[in-house]
N, C-alpha and C positions, 0 to 999 in steps of 0.2 A: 411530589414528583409525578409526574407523567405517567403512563400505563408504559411500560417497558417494552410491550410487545406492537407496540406504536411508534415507539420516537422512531424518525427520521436521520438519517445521514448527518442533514445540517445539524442537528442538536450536537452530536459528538464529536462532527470530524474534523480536522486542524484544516484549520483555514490558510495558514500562512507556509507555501511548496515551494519550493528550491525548483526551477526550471531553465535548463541549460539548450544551446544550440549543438546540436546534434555534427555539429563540426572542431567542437570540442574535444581534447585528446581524454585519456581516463586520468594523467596524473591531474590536468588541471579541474577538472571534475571531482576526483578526491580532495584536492586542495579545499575546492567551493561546499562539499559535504562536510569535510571536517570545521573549517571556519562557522560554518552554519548549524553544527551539532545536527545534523537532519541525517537517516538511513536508507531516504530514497531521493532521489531526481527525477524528474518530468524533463522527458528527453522532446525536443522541439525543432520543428521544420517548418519553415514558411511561417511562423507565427499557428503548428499546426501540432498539439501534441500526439507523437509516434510511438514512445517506447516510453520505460522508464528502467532506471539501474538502482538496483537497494545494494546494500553496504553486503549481502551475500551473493552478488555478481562480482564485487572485485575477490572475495574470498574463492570461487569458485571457478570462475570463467579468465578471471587476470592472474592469479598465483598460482591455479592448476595447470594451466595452459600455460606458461610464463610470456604473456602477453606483454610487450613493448609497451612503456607509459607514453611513450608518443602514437599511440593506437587512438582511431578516432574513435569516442565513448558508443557511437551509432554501430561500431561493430562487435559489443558487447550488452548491448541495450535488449530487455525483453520486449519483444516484438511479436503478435501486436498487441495492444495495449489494450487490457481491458480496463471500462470504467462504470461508473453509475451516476447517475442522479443524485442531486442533493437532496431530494424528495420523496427518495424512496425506504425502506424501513431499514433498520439493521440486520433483522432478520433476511432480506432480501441480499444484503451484503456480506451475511454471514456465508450464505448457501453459494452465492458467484464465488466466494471466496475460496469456500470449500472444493466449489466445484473444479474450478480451475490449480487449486493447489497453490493458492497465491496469500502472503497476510497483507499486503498493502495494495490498495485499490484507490486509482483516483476518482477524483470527483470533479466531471467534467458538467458543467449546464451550460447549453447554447455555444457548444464546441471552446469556451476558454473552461481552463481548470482552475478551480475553486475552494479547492481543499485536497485532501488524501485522508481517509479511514484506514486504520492497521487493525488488526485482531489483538495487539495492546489496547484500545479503544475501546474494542469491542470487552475485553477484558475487565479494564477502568472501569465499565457502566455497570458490572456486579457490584461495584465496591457501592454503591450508591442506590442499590436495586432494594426492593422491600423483599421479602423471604420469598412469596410466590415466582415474583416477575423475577428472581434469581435462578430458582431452580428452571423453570424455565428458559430464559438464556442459554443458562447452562446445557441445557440437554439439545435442546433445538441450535443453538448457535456455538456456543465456545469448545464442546466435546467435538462439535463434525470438525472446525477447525482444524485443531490439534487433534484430529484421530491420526491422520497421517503420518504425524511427526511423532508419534509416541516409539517408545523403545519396546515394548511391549507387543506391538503388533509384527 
């Protein structure tokens, strides 16, 4: 394996993203999630991706709010949309990730999107890690993650 503290975006991140036209309602978007077992969407305009919606904006933003399923998905879509590189480290996506408080990040090169990295992903790569580049990960990337979400803090 690879030095861990090296691989890139493109080594881990799922190549194949569910992307919807941003004039799309949220039920037929749910529809296209669930048919596609996928927990986010690349929300898209003009052939231009905007937003994206994960399976905790319909929990959150559609059922707490009891938003209408004929609601256009663009007005429940996270906005704006942060992305990265396919060529950048995971460490690099670890820390966007943290910093913004986000676990799924797309992967935009030369403005079409290319993939999506989650912090399951990022998670996955310990299972495969040698004991150093684990503990590392770990501390540097998978702890800042989930520091937030911990019950504990």
């Amino acid at each position: 394996m690879t030095d861990a503290k090296m691989m890139t975006i493109g080594d881990i991140m799922t190549k194949s993203v569910i992307s919807v036209d941003a004039t799309l309602t949220v039920n037929e978007t749910a529809k296209m999630m669930e048919d596609a077992k996928v927990g986010a969407v690349i929300i898209m305009e003009d052939n231009t991706p905007v937003g994206i919606v994960t399976d905790r904006d319909f929990a959150i933003k559609i059922a707490a709010h009891a938003c209408q399923i004929t609601t256009p998905i663009k007005q429940i879509m996270s906005s704006p949309l942060f992305s990265i590189n396919s060529d950048e480290t995971v460490r690099i996506a670890a820390d966007l990730m943290h910093d913004r408080g986000i676990r799924k990040l797309p992967v935009i090169d030369d403005g079409k999107v290319v993939g999506i990295i989650t912090s399951t992903d990022i998670v996955n790569l310990l299972a495969v890690c040698v004991e150093e580049d684990m503990r590392d990960m770990y501390f540097h990337s998978v702890a800042k993650i989930y520091a937030n979400y911990s019950p504990y803090n």
